[in-house]
Residue frames relative to the residue before (quaternion, step in Angstrom):
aa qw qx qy qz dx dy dz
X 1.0000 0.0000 0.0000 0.0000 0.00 0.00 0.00
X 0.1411 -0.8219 0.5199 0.1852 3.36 -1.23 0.51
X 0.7059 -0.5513 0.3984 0.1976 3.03 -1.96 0.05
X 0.2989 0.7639 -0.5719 -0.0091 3.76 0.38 0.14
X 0.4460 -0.6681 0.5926 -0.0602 2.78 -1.72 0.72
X 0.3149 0.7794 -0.5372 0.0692 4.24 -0.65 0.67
X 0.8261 0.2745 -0.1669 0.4630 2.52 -0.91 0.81
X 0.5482 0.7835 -0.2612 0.1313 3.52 0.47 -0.85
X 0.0486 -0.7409 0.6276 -0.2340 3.71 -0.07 1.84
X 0.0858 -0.5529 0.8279 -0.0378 3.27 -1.67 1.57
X 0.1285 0.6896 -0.7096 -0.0662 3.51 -1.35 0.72
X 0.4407 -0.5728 0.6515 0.2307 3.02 -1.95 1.28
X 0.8418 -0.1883 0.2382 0.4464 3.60 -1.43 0.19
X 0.7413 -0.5856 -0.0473 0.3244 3.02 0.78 1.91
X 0.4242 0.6765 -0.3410 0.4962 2.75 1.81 0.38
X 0.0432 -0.8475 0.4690 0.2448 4.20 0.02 1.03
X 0.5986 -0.6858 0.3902 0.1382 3.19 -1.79 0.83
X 0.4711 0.1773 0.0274 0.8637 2.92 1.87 -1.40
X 0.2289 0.7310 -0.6382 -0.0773 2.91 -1.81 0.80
X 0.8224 -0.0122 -0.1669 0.5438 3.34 -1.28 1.58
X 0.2157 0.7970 -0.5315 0.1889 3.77 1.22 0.68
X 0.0833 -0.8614 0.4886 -0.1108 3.70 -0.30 1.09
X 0.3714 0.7339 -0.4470 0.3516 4.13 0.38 0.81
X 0.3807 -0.5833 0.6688 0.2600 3.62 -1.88 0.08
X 0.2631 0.6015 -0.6879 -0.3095 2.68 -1.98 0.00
X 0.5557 -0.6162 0.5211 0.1999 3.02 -1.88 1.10
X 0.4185 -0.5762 0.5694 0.4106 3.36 -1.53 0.25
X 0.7649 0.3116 -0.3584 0.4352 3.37 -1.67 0.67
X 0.5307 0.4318 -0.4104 0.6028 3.78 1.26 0.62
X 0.1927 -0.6715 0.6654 0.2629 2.95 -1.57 1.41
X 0.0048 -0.7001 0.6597 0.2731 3.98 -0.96 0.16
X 0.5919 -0.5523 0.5870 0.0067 2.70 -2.36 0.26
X 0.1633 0.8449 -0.4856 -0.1538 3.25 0.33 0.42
X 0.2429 -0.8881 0.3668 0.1332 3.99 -0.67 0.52
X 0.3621 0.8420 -0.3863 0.1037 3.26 -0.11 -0.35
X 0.5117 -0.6162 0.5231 0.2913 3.39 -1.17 -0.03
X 0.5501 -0.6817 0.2170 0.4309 4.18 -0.63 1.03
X 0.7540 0.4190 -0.3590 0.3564 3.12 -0.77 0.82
X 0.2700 0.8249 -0.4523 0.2049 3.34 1.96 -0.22
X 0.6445 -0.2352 0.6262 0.3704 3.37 0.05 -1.23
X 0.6671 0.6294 -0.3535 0.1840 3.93 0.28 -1.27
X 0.7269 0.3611 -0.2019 0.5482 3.74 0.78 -1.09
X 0.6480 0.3971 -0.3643 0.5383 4.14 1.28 0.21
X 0.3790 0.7050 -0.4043 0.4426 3.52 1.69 0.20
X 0.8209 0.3232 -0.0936 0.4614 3.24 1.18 -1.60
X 0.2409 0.8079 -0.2431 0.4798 3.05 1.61 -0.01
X 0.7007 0.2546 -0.0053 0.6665 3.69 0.50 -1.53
X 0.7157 0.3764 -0.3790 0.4499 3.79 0.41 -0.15
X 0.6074 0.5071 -0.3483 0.5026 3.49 1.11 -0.58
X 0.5726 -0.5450 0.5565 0.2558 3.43 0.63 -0.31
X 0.5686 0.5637 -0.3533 0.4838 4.05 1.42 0.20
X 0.5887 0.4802 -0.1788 0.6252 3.26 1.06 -0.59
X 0.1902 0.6901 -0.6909 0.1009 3.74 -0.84 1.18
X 0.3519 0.6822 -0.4768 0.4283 4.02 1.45 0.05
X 0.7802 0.3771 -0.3003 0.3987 3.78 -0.02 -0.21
X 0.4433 -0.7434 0.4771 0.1525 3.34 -1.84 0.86
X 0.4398 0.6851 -0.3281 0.4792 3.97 -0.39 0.35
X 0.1608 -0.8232 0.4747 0.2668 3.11 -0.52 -0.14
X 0.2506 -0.7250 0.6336 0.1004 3.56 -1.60 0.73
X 0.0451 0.8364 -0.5319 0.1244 4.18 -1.04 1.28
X 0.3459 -0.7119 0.6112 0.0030 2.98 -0.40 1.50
X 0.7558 -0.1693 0.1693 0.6095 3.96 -0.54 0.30
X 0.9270 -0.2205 0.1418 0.2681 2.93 -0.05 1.70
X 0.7314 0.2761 -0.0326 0.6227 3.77 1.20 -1.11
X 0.6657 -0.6708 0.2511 0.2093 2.81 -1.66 1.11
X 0.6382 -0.5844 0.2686 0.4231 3.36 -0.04 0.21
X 0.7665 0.3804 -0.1622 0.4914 2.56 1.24 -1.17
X 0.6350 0.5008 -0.4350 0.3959 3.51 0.89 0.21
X 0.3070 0.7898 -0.4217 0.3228 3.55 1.42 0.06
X 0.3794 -0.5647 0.6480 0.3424 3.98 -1.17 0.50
X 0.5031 -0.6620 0.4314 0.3500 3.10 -1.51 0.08
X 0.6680 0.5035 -0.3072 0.4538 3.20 1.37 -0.54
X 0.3036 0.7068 -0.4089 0.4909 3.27 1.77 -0.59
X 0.8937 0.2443 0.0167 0.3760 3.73 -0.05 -1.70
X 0.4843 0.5554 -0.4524 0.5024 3.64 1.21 0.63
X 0.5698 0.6176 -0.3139 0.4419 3.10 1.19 -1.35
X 0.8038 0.3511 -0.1206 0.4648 3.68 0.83 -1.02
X 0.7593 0.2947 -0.0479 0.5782 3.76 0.56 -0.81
X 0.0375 0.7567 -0.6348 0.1516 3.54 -1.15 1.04
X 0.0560 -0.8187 0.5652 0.0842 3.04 -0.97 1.57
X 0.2501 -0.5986 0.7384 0.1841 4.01 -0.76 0.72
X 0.1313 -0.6546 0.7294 0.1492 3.74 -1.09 1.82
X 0.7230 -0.4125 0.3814 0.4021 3.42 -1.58 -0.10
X 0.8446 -0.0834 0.0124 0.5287 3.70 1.13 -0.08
X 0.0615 -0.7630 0.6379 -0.0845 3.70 -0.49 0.76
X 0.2789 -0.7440 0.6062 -0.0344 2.75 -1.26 1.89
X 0.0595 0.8088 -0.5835 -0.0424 3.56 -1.25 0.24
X 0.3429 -0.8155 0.4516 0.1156 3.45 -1.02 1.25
X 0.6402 0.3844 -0.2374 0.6213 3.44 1.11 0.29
X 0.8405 -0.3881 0.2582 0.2761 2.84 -1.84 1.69
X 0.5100 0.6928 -0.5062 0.0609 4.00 0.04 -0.86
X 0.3335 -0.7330 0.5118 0.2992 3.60 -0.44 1.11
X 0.6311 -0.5317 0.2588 0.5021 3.66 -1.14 0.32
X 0.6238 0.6139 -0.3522 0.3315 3.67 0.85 -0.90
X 0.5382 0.6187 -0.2961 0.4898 3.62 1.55 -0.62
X 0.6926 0.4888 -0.3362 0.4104 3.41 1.02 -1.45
X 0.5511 0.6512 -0.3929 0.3432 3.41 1.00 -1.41
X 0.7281 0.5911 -0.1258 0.3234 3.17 0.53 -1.81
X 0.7756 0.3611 -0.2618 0.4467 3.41 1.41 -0.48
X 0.4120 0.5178 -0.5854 0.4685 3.50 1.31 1.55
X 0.5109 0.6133 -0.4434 0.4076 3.05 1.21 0.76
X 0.4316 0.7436 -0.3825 0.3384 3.37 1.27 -0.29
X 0.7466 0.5037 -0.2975 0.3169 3.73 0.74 0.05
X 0.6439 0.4419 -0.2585 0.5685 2.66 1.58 -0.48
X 0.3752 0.7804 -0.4017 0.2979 4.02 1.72 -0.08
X 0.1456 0.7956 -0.5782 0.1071 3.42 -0.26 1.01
X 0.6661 0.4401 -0.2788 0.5338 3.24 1.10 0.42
X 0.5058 -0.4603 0.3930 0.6148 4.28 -0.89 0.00
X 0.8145 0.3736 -0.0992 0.4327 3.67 0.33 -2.20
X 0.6400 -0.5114 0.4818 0.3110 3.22 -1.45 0.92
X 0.4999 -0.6258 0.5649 0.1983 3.66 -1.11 1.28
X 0.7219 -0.3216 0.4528 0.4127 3.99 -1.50 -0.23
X 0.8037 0.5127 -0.0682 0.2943 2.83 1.00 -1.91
X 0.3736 0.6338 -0.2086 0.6443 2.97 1.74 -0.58
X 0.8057 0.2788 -0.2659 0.4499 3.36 -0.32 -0.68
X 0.5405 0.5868 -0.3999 0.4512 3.69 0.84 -1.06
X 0.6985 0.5899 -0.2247 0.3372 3.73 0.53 -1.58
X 0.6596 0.3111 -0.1808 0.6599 3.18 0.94 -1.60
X 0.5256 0.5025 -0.5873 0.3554 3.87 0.10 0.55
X 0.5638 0.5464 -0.3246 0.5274 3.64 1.13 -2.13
X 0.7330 0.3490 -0.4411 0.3826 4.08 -0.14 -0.97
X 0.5684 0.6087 -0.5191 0.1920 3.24 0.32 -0.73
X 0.6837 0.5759 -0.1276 0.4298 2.92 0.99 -2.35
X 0.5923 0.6676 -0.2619 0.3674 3.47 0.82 -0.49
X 0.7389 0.4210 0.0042 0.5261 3.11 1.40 -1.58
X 0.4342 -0.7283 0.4038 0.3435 3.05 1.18 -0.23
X 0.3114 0.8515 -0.2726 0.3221 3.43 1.77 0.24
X 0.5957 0.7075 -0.3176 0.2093 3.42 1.02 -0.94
X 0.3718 0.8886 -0.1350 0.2324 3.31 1.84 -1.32
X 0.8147 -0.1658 0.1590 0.5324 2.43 1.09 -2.01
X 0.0290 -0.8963 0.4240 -0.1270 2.99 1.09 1.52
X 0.6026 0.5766 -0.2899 0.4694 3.41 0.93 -0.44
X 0.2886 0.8772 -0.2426 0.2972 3.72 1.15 -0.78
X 0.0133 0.8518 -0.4751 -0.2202 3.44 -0.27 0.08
X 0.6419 -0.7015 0.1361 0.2781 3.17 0.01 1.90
X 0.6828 0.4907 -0.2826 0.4617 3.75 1.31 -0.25
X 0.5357 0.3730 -0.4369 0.6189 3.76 1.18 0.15
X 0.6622 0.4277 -0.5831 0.1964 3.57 -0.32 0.11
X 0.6980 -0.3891 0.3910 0.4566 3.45 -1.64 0.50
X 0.6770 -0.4766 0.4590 0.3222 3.17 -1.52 -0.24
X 0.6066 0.3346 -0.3211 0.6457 3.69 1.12 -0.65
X 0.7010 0.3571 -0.5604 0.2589 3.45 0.14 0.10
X 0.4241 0.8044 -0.3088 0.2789 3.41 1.66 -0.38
X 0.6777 0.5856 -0.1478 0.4194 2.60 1.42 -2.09
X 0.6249 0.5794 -0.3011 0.4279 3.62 1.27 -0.91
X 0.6935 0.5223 -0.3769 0.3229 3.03 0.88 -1.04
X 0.8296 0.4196 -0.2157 0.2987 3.12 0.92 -1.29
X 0.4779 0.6956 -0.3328 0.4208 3.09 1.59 0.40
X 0.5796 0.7094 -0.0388 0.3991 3.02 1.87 -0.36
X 0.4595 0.6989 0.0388 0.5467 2.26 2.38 -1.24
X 0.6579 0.4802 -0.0708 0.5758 3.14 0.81 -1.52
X 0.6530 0.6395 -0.1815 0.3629 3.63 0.60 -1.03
X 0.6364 0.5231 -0.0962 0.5586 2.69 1.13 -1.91
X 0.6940 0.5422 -0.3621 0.3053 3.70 0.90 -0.69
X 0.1291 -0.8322 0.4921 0.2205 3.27 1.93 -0.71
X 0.1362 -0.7617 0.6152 -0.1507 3.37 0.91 2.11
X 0.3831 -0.6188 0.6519 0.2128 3.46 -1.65 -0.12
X 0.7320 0.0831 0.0120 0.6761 3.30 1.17 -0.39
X 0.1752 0.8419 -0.4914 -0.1376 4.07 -1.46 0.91
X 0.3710 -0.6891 0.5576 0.2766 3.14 -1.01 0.05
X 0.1560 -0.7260 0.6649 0.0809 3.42 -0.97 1.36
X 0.0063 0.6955 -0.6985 -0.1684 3.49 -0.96 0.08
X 0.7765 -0.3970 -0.0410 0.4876 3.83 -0.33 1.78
X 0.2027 -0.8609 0.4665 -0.0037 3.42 0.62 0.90
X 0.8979 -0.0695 -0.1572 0.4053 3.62 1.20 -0.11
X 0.4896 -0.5965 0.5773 -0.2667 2.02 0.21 3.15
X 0.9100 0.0723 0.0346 0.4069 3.34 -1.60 0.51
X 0.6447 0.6008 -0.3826 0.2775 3.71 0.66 0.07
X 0.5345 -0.6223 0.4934 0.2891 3.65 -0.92 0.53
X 0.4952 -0.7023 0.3204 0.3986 3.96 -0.35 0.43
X 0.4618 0.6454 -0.4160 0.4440 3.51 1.00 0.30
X 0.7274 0.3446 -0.2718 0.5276 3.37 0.95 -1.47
X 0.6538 0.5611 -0.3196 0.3943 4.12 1.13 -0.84
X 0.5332 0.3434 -0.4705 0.6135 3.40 1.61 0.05
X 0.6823 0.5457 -0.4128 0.2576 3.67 -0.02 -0.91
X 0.5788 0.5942 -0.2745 0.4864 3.30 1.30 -1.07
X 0.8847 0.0243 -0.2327 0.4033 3.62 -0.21 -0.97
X 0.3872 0.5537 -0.5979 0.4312 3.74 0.98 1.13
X 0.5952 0.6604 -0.2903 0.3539 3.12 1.07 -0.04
X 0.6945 0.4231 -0.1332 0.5665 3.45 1.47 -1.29
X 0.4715 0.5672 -0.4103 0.5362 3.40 1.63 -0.60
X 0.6909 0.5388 -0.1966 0.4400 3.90 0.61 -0.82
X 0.3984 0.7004 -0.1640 0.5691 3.53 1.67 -0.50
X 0.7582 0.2276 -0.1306 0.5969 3.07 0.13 -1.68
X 0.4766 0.6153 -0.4505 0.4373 3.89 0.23 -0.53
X 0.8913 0.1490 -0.1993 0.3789 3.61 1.06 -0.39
X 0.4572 -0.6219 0.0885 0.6296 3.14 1.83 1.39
X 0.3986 0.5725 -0.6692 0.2558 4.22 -0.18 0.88
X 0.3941 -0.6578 0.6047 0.2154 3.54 -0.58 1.52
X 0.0730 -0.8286 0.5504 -0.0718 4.10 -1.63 0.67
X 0.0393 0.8228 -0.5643 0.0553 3.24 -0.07 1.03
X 0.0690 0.8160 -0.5685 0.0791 3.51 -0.82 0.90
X 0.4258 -0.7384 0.5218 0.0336 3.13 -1.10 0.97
X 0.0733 -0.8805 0.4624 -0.0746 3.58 -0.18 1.52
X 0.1438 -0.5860 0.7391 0.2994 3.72 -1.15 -0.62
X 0.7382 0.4339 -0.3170 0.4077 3.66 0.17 -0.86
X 0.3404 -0.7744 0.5066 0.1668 3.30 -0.52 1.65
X 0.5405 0.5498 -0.4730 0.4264 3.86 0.61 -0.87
X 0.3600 0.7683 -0.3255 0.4172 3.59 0.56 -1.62
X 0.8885 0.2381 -0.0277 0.3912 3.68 -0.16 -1.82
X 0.5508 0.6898 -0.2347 0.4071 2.52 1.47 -0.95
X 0.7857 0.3188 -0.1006 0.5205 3.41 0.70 -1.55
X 0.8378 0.3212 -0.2345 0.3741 3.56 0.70 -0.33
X 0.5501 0.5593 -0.2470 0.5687 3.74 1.05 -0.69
X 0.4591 -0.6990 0.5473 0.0326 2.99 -1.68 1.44
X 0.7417 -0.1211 0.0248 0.6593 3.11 1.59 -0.24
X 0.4363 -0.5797 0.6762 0.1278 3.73 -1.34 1.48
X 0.2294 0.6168 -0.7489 -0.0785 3.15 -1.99 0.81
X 0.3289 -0.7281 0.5711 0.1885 3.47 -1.41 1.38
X 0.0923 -0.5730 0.7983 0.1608 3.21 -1.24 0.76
X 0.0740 -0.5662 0.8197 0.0452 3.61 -1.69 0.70
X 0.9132 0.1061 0.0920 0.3825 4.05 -0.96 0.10
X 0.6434 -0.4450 0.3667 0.5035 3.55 1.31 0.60
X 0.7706 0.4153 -0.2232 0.4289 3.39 0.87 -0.11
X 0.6396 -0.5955 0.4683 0.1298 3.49 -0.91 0.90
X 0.0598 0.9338 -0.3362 0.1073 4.13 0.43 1.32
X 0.7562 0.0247 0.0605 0.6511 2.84 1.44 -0.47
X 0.2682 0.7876 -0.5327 0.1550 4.12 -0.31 0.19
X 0.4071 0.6338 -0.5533 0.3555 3.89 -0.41 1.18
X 0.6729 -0.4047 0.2900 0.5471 3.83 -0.66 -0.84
X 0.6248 -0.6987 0.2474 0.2455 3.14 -1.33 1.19
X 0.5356 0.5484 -0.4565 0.4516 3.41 1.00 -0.17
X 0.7541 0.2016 -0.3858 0.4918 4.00 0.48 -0.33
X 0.7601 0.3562 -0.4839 0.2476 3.72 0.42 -0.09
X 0.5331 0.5134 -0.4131 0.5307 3.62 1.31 0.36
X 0.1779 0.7322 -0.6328 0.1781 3.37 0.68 1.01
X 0.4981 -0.7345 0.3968 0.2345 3.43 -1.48 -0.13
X 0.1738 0.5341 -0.5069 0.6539 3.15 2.42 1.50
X 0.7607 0.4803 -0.3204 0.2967 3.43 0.21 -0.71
X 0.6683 0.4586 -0.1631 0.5625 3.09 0.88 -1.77
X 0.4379 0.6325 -0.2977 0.5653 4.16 1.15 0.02
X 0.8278 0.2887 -0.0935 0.4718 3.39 -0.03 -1.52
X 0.8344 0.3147 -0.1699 0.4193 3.68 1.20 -0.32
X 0.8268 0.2195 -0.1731 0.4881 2.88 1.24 0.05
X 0.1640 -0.9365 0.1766 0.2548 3.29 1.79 0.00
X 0.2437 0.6358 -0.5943 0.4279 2.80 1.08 2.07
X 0.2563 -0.7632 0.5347 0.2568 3.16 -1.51 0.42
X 0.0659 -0.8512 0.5206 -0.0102 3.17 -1.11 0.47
X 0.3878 -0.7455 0.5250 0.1350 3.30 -1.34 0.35
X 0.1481 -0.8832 0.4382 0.0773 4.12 -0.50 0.94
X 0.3709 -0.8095 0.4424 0.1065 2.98 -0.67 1.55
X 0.2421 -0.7233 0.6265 0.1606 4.31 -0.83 0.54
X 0.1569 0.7864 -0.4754 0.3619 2.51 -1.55 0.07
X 0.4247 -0.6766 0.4843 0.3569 3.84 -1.02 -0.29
X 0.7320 0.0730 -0.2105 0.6439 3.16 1.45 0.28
X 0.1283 -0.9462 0.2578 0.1474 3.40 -0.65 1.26
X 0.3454 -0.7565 0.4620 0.3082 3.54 0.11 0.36
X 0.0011 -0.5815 0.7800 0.2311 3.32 -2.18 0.01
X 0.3304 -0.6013 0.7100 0.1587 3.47 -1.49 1.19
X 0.3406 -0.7123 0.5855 0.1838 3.75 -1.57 -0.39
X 0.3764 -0.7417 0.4331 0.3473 3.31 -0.38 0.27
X 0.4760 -0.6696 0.4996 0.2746 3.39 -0.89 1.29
């Protein structure tokens, strides 16, 4: 199922965040979302997650309004991974994992399946280690794992990352979004919010720039990470490498 989008304006004290922001996404597409801070990007997902109900236009997930969606109806399908997720109670990590299982809970006790799932995410995430853990002492990249795991475990149809690898070492920030790239490979639609152009560059089926609430640039990443673009929105210069694997340098 997909995402479409029209029209679609959030304004802060009359000032708009997103404005008239109009696009798809498809399952089996990774996107990219870019932008400099304040673009608009993390209230983008916001209104797609279903957290966001401040804004005018309209957003549809298979067809229907977002907002007319159940909630369990739409957990079952759609998963967002925020940039960090606190918790004030004891829950070891294997517990947290275990509670992206909570949509699909139709029963008091965790099912086989259930457990099987929140095993596969674990191992995935590299998470398994320290499953036992009690989810507030871990670092921040391990956090980030966990809750990605979470999500995983939900066996979504469609997510929403918002920079998912925050706090990570480059092993786990490659491991992580080869990973969702691998996802979509099996028709799960992905939208993820980044700063790190290369990141998009190398992994994402398709880049969109928000600059000002507005929509600037959105196709494949080698022409919208051009260096008119990556100029005009972020005033950095820069310089693009070809090739079979392309690169962007910065000017020093």
């Amino acid at each position: 199922m997909s995402f479409v989008l029209q029209q679609v304006t959030v304004r802060y004290r009359e000032q708009p965040v997103l404005h008239e922001v109009s696009t798809e996404f498809r399952p089996g597409v990774l996107t990219a979302i870019v932008g400099p801070n304040g673009a608009g990007k993390s209230t983008l997902l916001g209104v797609m997650a279903g957290l966001r109900r401040d804004f005018s236009g309209t957003c549809e997930y298979g067809g229907v309004n977002i907002r007319k969606w159940s909630r369990s109806a739409f957990a079952k399908s759609v998963c967002l991974v925020p940039q960090s997720l606190h918790l004030e109670f004891p829950f070891t990590v294997e517990q947290v994992v275990m509670m992206g299982r909570a949509p699909h809970a139709g029963r008091m006790f965790e099912s086989d399946e259930d457990h099987a799932a929140t095993e596969r995410a674990m191992g995935m995430t590299d998470t398994l280690s320290f499953r036992d853990r009690d989810f507030r002492s871990l670092s921040g990249g391990e956090r980030q794992r966990a809750v990605l795991a979470s999500a995983l475990a939900q066996s979504p149809e469609f997510l929403l990352l918002d920079e998912p690898a925050t706090f990570l070492d480059l092993r786990h920030q490659v491991g992580i979004y080869r990973l969702v790239r691998e996802f979509c490979r099996t028709g799960v639609g992905a939208v993820t919010v980044t700063h790190d152009l290369n990141t998009a560059l190398t992994y994402a089926d398709r880049v969109l720039i928000l600059d000002g609430g507005r929509i600037v640039g959105d196709g494949l990443p080698a022409d919208v990470l051009s260096p008119v673009n990556i100029e005009s929105v972020f005033g950095v210069r820069s310089e693009a490498g070809g090739g079979s694997r392309p690169w962007i340098a910065y000017e020093p």
